[in-house]
C-alpha positions as CSV (number, residue, x, y, z in Angstrom):
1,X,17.6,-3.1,-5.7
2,X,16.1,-5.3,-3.0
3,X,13.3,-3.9,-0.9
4,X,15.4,-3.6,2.2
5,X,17.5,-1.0,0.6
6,X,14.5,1.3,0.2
7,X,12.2,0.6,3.2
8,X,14.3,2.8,5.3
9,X,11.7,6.0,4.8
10,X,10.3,8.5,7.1
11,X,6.8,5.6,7.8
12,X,7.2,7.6,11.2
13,X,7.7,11.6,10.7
14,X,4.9,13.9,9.3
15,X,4.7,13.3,5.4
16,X,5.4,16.6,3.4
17,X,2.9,18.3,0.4
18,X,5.0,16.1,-2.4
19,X,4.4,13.0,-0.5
20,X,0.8,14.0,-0.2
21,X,0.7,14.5,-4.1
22,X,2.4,11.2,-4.8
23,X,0.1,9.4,-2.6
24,X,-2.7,11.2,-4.6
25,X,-1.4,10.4,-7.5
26,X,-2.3,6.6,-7.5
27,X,-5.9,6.6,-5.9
28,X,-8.3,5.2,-8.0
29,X,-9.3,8.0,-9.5
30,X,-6.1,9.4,-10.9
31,X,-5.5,5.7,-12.5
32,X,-8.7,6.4,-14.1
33,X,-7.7,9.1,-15.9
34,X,-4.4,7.3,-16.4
35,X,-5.9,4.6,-18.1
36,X,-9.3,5.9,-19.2
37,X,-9.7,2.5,-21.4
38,X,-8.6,0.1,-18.6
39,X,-11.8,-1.1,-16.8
40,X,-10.0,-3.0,-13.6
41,X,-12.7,-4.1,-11.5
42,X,-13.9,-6.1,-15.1
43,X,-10.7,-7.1,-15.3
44,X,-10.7,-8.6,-11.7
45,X,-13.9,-10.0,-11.7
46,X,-13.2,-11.6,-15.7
47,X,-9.7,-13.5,-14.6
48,X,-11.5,-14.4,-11.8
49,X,-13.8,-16.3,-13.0
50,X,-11.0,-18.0,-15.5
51,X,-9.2,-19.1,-12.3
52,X,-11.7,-20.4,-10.4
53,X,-13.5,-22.5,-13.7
54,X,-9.9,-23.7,-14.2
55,X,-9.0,-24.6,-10.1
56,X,-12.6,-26.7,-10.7
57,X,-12.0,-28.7,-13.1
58,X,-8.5,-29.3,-11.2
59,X,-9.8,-31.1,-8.2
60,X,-12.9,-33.2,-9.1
61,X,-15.2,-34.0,-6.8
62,X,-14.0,-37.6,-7.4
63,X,-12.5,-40.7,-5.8
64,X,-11.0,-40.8,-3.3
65,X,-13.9,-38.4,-2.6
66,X,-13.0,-37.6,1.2
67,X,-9.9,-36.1,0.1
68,X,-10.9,-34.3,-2.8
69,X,-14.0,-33.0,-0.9
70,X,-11.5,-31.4,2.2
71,X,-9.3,-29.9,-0.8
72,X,-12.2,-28.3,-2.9
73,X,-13.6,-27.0,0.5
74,X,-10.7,-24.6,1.0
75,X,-9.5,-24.0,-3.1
76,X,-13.4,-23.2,-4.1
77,X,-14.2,-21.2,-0.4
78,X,-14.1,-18.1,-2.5
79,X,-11.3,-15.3,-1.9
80,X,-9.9,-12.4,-3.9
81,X,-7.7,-14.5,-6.3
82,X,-4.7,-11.6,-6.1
83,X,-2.2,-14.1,-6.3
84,X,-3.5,-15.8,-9.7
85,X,-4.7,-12.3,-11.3
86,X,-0.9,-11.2,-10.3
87,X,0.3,-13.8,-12.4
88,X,-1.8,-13.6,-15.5
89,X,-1.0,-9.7,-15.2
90,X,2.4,-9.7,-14.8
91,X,2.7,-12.6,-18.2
92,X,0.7,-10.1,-20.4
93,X,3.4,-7.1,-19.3
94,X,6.2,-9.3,-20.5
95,X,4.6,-10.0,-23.5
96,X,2.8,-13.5,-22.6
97,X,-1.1,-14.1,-22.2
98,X,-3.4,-15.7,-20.3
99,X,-3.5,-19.0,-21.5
100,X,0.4,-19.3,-20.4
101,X,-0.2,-18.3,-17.4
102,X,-3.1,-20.1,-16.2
103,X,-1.5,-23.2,-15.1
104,X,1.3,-21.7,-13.2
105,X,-1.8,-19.2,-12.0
106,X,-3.8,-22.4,-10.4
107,X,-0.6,-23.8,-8.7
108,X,-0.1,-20.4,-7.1
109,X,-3.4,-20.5,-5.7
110,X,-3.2,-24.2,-4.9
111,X,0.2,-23.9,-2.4
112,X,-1.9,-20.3,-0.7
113,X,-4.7,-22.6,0.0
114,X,-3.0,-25.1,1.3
115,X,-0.5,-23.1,3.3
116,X,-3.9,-21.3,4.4
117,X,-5.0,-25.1,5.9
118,X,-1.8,-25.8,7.4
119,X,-1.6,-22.3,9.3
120,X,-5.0,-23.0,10.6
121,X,-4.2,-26.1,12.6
122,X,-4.2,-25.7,16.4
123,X,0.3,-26.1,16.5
124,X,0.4,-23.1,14.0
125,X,-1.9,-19.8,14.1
126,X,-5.1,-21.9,15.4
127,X,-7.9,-20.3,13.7
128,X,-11.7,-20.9,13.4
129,X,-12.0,-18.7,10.6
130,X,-11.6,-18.3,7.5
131,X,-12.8,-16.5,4.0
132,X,-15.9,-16.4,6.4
133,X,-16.4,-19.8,6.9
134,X,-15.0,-22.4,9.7
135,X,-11.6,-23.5,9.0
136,X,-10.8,-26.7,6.9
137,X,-9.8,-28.6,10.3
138,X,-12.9,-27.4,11.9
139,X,-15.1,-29.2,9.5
140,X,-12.8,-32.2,8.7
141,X,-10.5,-32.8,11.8
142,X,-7.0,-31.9,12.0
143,X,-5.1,-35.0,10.0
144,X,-7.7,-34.7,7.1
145,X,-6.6,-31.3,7.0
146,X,-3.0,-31.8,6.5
147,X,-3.9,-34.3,4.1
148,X,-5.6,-32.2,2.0
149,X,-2.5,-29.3,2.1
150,X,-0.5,-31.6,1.2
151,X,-2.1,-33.3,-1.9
152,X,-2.6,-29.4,-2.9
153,X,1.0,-28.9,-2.8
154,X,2.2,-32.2,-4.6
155,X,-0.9,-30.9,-6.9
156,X,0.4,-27.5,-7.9
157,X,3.8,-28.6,-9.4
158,X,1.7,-31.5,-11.0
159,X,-0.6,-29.1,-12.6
160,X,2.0,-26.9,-14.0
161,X,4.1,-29.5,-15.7
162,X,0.9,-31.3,-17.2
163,X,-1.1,-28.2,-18.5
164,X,1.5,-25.5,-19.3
165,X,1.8,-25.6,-23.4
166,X,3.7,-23.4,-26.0
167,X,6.1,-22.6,-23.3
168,X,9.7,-23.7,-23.9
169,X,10.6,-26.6,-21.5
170,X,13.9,-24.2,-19.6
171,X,11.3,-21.7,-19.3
172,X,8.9,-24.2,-17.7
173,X,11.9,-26.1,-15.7
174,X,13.4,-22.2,-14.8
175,X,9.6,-21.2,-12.9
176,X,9.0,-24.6,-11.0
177,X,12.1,-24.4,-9.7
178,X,11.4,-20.6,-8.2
179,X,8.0,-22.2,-7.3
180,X,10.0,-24.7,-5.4
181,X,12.5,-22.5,-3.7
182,X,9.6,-20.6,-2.9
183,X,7.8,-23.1,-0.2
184,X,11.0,-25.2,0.3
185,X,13.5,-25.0,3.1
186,X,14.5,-22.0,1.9
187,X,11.4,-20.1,0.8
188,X,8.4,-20.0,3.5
189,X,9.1,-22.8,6.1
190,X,12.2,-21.8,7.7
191,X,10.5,-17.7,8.0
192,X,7.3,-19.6,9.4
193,X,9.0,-20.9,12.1
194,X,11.0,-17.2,12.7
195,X,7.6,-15.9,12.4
196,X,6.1,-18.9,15.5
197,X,9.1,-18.7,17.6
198,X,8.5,-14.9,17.9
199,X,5.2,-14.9,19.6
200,X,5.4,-12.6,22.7
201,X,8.9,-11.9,22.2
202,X,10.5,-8.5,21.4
203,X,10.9,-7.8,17.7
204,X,12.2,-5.0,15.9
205,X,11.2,-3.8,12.4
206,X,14.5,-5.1,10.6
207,X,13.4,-8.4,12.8
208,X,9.5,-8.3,11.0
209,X,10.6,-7.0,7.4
210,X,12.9,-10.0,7.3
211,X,9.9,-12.8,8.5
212,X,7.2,-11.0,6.3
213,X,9.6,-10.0,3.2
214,X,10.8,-14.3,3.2
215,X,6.7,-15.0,4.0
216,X,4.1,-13.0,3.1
217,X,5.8,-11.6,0.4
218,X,7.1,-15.1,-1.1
219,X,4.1,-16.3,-2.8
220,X,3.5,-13.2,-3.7
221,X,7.0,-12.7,-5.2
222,X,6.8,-16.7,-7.2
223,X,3.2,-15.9,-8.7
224,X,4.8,-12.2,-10.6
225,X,8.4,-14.0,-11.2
226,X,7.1,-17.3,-12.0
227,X,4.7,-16.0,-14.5
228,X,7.7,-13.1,-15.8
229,X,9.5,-16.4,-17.0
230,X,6.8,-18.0,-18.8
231,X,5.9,-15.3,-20.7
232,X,9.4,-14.7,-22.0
233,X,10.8,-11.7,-19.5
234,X,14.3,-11.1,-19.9
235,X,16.5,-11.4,-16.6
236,X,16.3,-7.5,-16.8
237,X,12.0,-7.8,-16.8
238,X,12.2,-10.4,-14.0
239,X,14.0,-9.1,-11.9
240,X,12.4,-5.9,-12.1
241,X,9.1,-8.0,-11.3
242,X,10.8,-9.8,-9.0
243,X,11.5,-5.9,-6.8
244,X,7.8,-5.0,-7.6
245,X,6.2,-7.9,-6.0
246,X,9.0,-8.0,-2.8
247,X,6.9,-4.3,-2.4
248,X,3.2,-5.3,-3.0
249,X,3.9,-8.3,-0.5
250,X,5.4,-6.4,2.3
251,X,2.7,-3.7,1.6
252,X,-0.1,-6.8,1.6
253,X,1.6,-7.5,5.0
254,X,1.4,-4.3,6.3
255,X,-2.8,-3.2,5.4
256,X,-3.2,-7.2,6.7
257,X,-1.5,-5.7,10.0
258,X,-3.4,-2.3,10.1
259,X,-6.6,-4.0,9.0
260,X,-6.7,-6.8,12.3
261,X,-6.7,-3.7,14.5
262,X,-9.6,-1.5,12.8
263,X,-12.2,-4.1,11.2
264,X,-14.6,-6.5,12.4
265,X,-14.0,-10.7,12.2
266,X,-17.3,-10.4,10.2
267,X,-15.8,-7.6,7.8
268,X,-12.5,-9.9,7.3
269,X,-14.1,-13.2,6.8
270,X,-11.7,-14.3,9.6
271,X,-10.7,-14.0,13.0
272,X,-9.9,-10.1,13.7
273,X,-7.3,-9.1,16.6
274,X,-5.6,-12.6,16.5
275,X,-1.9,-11.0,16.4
276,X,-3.0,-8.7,19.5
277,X,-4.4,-11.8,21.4
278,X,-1.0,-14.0,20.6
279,X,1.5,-11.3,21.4
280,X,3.0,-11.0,17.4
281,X,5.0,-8.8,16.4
282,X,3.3,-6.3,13.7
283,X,3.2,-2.9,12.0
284,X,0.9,-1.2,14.3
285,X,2.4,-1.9,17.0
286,X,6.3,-0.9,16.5
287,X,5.2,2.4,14.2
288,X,2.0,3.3,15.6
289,X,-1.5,3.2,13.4
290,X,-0.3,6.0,11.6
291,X,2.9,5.4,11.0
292,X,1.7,2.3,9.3
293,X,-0.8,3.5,7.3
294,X,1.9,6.0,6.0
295,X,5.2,3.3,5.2
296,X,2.0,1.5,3.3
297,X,1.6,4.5,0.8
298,X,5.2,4.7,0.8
299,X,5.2,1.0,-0.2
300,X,3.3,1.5,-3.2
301,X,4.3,5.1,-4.5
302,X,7.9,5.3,-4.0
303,X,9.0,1.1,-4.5
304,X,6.2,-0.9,-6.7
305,X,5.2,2.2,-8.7
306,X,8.6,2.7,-9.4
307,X,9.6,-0.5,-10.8
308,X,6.6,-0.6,-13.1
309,X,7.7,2.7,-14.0
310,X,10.2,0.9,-16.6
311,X,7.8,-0.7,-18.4
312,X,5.3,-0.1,-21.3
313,X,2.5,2.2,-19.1
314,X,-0.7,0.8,-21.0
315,X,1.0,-3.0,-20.9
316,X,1.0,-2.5,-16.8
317,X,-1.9,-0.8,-16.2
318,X,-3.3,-3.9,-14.5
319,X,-0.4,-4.3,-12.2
320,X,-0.6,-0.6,-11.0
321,X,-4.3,-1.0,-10.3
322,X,-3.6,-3.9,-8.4
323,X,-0.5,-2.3,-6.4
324,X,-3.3,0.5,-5.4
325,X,-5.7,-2.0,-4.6
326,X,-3.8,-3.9,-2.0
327,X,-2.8,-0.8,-1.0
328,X,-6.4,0.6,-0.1
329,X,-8.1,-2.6,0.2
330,X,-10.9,-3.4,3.2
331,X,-10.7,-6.7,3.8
């Protein structure tokens, strides 16, 4: 069941009392009493901390040192990690642990940062901000900059084949290749340029699922599949992962969206109102404030909730937190 068969939902009409309840159903709270043993902001903050000990000791602050500097400046600025802690997450549902994942949890992070750098630069999104701090380019010039995204890439896949272990080598082979597809010709590039070339043009919401569901959602979608496979998923358990993070992605998309047009650059850590000032496309804008804010809930309730839904509650308790928290997130 791909996400576009189940988007179609009334994100614009009044929501009734039973979509009131299910929307209830997943605040914080209610996962609380859920999961009374499942402490998830020690959870974040622990696998936070794993990641960003293991992304240091990645990139040294060694020679070449220019190079190594510019990449640590963006991989070590700081962030919420949701890409990495999705992977670790989604390994321990299927069965796997942290320690598998971790590798394949660094890479993930490594190719966001870098495609972070790239869309920075003044012939993409042209930003001065970012994670609350002046944009890689800013501080080490434009071609330093691409430099440094792409010896992140090239890193990532480097990483995972060097320091994944006790992992079977088709399982290994299987998730490079998604992480490949992922950022390749196929994967974020070609819906990057969809997403450029659609600046101040008219776009309808079949026109900006299809740019953020191949974009935003991508990475998103590699870190929960990518770690699925090394944890020893079945093709049943990855592609269910595979629908659940096609949901949290769009949904990440959308409270991104609602977020640039009701908080502060100083709130975000980067540059608020951007996709108002370039004339983009976004969820706002075709459904109305509102109307966003509800497809969001209905993101999470009625789509991610219900793939996890087939799965060991206790084993995915992390992964529902973490559906609620994009959902409800501030910055």
């Amino acid at each position: 069941m791909s996400v576009n068969m189940k988007i179609r939902a009334s994100h614009v009409a009044n929501s009734s009392l039973a979509e009131a309840m299910q929307v209830q159903e997943i605040r914080p709270s209610y996962l609380d009493f859920l999961f009374p043993n499942f402490h998830f902001e020690e959870y974040m903050k622990t696998k936070a901390i794993r990641v960003n000990r293991e992304l240091d000791d990645a990139v040294p602050l060694q020679d070449p040192m220019k190079i190594h500097e510019t990449m640590r400046y963006s991989l070590l600025a700081g962030g919420k990690r949701v890409r990495p802690i999705l992977c670790i997450a989604s390994c321990e549902l299927v069965g796997g642990d942290e320690e598998l994942a971790i590798p394949m949890a660094c890479a993930v992070e490594m190719i966001h940062t870098m495609s972070l750098i790239h869309d920075d630069l003044p012939c993409m999104d042209n930003d001065d901000l970012r994670r609350g701090k002046p944009t890689n380019r800013k501080v080490y010039g434009e071609e330093t900059a691409v430099l440094a995204g792409d010896a992140l890439l090239s890193l990532a896949f480097g990483h995972v084949a060097a320091k994944t272990s006790n992992v079977s080598a088709g399982r290994v082979i299987k998730a490079i290749a998604e992480l490949a597809s992922t950022v390749g010709s196929e994967g974020l590039v070609p819906r990057h340029i969809v997403d450029l070339t659609s600046e101040g043009k008219q776009v309808n919401l079949n026109g900006l699922e299809y740019i953020h569901v191949n974009k935003t959602s991508k990475l998103l979608e590699a870190a929960v599949v990518c770690a699925a496979i090394m944890g020893g998923g079945n093709l049943s358990e990855v592609e269910r992962m595979r629908n659940y993070a096609r949901c949290i992605g769009l949904l990440f998309q959308v409270v991104d969206d609602i977020l640039d047009v009701t908080k502060s650059s100083e709130e975000l850590g980067k540059t608020a109102g951007k996709d108002l000032a370039s004339d983009k496309a976004t969820y706002p804008n075709l459904m109305g404030l509102e109307g966003a804010k509800k497809f969001a809930d209905e993101l999470v309730v009625a789509m991610a909730i219900e793939e996890l839904s087939y799965f060991d509650a206790v084993k995915a308790a992390a992964l529902y937190h973490l559906a609620n928290y994009i959902a409800y997130r501030h910055n």
